[in-house]
C-alpha positions in Angstrom: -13.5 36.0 69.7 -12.8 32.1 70.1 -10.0 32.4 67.3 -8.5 35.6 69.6 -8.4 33.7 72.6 -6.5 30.4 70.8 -4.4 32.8 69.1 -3.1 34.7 72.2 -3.2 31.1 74.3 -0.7 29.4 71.8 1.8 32.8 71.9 1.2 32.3 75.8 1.8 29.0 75.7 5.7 28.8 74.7 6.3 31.4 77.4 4.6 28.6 79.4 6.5 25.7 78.5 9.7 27.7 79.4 8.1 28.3 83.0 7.3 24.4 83.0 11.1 23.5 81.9 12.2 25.8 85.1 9.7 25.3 87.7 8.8 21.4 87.0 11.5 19.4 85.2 14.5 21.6 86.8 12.6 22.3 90.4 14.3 25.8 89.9 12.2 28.6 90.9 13.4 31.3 88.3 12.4 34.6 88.2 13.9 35.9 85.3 11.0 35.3 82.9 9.8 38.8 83.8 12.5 40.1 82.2 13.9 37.7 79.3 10.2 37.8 78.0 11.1 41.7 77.2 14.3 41.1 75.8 13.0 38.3 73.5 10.1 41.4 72.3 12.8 43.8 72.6 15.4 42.1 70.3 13.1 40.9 67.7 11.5 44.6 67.5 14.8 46.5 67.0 16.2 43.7 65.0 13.1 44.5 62.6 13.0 47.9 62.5 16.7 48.0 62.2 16.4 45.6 58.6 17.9 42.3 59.5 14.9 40.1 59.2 12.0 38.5 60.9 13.4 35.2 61.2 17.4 36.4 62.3 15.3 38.8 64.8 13.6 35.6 65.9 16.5 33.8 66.4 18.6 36.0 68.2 15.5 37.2 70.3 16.1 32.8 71.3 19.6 33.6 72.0 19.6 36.6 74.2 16.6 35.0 76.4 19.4 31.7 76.8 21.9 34.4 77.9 19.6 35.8 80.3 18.9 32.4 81.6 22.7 31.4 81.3 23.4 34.5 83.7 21.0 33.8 86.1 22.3 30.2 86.0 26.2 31.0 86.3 25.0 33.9 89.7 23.3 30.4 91.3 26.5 27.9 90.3 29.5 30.7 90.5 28.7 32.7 93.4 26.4 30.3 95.4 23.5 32.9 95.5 19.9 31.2 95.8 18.3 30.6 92.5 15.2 32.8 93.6 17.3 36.1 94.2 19.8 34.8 91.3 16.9 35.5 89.3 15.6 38.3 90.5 19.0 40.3 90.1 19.2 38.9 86.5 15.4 40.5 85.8 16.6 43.7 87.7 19.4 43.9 85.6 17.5 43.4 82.3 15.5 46.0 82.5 18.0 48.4 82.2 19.2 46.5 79.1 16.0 46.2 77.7 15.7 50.1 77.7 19.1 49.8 75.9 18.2 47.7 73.7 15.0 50.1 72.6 17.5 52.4 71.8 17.0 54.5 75.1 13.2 54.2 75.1 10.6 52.3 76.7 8.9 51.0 73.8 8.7 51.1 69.7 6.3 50.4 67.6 6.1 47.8 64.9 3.1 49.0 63.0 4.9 50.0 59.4 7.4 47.6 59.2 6.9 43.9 58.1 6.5 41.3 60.7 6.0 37.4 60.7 2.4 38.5 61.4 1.6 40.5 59.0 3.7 37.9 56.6 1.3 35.4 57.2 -1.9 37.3 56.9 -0.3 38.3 53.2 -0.1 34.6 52.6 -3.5 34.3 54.0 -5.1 35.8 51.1 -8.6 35.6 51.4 -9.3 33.7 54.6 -9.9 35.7 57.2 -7.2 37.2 59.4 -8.4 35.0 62.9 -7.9 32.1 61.1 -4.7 32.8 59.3 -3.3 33.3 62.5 -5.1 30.6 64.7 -3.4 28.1 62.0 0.2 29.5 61.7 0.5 29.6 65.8 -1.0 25.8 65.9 1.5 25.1 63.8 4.2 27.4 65.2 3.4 26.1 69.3 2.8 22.3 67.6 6.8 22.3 66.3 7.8 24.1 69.7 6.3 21.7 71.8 7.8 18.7 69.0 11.0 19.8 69.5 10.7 19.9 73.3 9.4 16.5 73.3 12.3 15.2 71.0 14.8 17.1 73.5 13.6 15.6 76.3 14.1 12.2 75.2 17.4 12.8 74.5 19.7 11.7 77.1 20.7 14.8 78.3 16.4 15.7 78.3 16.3 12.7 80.6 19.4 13.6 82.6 17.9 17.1 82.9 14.5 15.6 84.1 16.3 13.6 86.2 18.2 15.9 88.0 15.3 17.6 89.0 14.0 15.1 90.8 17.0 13.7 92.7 20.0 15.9 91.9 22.3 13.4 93.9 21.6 10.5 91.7 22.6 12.5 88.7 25.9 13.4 90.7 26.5 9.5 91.4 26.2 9.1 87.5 29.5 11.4 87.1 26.9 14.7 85.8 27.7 17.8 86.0 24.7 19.2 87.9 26.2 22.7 87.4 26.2 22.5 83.5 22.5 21.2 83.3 21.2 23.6 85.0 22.7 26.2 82.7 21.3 24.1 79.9 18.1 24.1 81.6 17.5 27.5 82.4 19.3 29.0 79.1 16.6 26.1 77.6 13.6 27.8 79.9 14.6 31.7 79.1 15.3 31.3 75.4 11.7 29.8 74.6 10.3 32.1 77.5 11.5 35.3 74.7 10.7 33.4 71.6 7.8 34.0 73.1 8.1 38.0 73.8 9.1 38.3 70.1 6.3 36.5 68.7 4.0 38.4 71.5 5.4 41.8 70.5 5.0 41.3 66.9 1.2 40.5 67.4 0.4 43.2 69.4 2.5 45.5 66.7 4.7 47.2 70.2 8.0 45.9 72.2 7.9 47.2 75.6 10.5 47.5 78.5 7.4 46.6 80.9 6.1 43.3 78.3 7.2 40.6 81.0 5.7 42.5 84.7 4.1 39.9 86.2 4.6 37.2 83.6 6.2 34.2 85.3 2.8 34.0 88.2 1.1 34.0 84.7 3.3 31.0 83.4 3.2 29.4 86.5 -1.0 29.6 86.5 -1.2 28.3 83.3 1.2 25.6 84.0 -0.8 24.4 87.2 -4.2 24.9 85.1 -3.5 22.1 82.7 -1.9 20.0 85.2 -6.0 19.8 86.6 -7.1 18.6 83.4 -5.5 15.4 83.4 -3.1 13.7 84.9 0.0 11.9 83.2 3.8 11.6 83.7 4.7 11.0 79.9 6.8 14.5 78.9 4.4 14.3 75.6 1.4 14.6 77.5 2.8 17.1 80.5 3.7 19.6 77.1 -0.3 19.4 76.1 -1.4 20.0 79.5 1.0 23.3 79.7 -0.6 24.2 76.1 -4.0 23.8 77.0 -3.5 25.0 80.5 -2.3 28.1 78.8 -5.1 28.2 76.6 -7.6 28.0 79.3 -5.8 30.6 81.5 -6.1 33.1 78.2 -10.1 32.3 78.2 -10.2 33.1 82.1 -8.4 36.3 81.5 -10.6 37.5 78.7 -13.8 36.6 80.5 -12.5 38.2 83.6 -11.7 41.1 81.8 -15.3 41.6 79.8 -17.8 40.2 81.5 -16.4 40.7 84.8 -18.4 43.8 85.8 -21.3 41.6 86.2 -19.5 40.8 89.9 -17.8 44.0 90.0 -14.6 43.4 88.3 -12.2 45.5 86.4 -9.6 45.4 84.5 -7.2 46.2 87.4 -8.4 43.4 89.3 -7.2 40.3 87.0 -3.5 40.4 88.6 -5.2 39.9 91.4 -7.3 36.8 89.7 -4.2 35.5 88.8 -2.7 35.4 91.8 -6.1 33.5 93.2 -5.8 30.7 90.6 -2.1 30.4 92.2 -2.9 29.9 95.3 -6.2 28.1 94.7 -4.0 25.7 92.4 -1.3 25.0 95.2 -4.0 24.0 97.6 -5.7 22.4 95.5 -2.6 20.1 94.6 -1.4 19.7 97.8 -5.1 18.2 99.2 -4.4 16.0 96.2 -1.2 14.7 97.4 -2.5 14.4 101.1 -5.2 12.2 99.9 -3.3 10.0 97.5 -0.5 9.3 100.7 -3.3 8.7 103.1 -4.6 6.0 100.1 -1.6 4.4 100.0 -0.9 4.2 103.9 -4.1 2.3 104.1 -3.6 0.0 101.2 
């Protein structure tokens, strides 16, 4: 059970950091997540099932989520639409694709055709399946989040971070603040469906519905581990998205079977999520109150 729950967190949890890249470093409210996550599930899956391999399927499920996010980016630069309905028109739009991309269906399954899951149970051997796959998506999420960290020490990482808090100091420094946000959300949306590929290959299904919902789900993970400990060091802001993931995974499956003990179903947990949301943003904001009235006094 404990193993399930860590497993399905970590897959979560590079969908998360995409949400974090968006919402936090850019301050770009981006709601194409609900779709790129299905076109990252969708690539892969075809690309599978169609013979070109698990890892080319991985990459270019990377690539179409960066053109989804590229899209959305170029609607908000190009055509001066707000990034909120930039990115709703980009999900809109996906789903048709997605459907295309299934070949005209809503979903195929990926039960009799190799995946990286069922490679890694095969290199597994004898320990059990939980564990194979609790170790590969350590290691799998631990590399994501390296990379991340290395990227955002970069100077364009710190440029990017920077713009997101004060866009008009990055313009006084001669930046682009066009280009880096299409860096930043083609950044966001590409590990947002590395994560739909690797989810769709666990589950053994790609669907055209895979991503419903799933940016509120990012965005409560990503404010879950932000109340676990507090730090403005990008290494430790990428844990707390992990774990925050993590922990919003173990809320979910609790909800979900043990919840009829207060009378709640399965049905309900969208409604949980959108709770923790709120409950989060309050909780944050009383944070902030307090901290300004500290520092008035002082």
């Amino acid at each position: 059970m404990i193993e399930g729950i860590l497993v399905d967190g970590l897959i979560f949890a590079v969908m998360a950091l995409g949400v974090f890249i968006t919402f936090r470093v850019l301050n770009f409210p981006d709601l194409t997540v609900d779709g790129s996550f299905a076109t990252g599930a969708a690539v892969a899956a075809m690309s599978i099932t169609n013979g070109l391999g698990i890892f080319p399927g991985m990459l270019l499920a990377f690539a179409s989520g960066a053109a989804a996010g590229t899209i959305t980016a170029v609607i908000h630069n190009r055509l001066k639409v707000p990034n909120l309905l930039a990115g709703i028109l980009t999900m809109t739009m996906l789903y048709s694709i997605n459907i295309r991309i299934l070949g005209g269906r809503a979903n195929i399954a990926l039960l009799r055709v190799d995946t990286i899951i069922s490679k890694v149970i095969q290199i597994g051997g004898s320990i059990p399946r939980e564990w194979t796959l609790l170790i590969f998506m350590i290691i799998f999420t631990g590399i994501v989040k390296i990379l991340l960290d290395v990227f955002f020490h970069t100077d364009m990482g710190i440029t990017l971070g920077a713009m997101g808090d004060n866009e008009q100091m990055v313009v006084s420094q001669g930046v682009n603040p066009k280009a880096m946000k299409v860096i930043g959300v083609s950044l966001s949306n590409g590990l947002v469906a590395l994560s739909g590929a690797m989810l769709a290959q666990y589950q053994g299904f790609a669907d055209a519905n895979l991503g419903v919902g799933i940016v509120v789900q990012g965005l409560a993970a990503v404010m879950l581990g932000e109340f676990l400990f507090r730090s403005n060091k990008i290494g430790m802001l990428t844990i707390q998205v992990i774990f925050g993931a993590i922990l919003y995974k173990a809320l979910m499956f609790f909800g979900r079977y043990y919840g009829y003990y207060i009378n709640l179903t399965p049905s309900d947990l969208k409604l949980l999520t959108g709770v923790l949301v709120i409950v989060s943003l309050v909780v944050a904001k009383t944070r902030k109150n307090i901290g300004s009235r500290k520092r008035g006094i002082q």
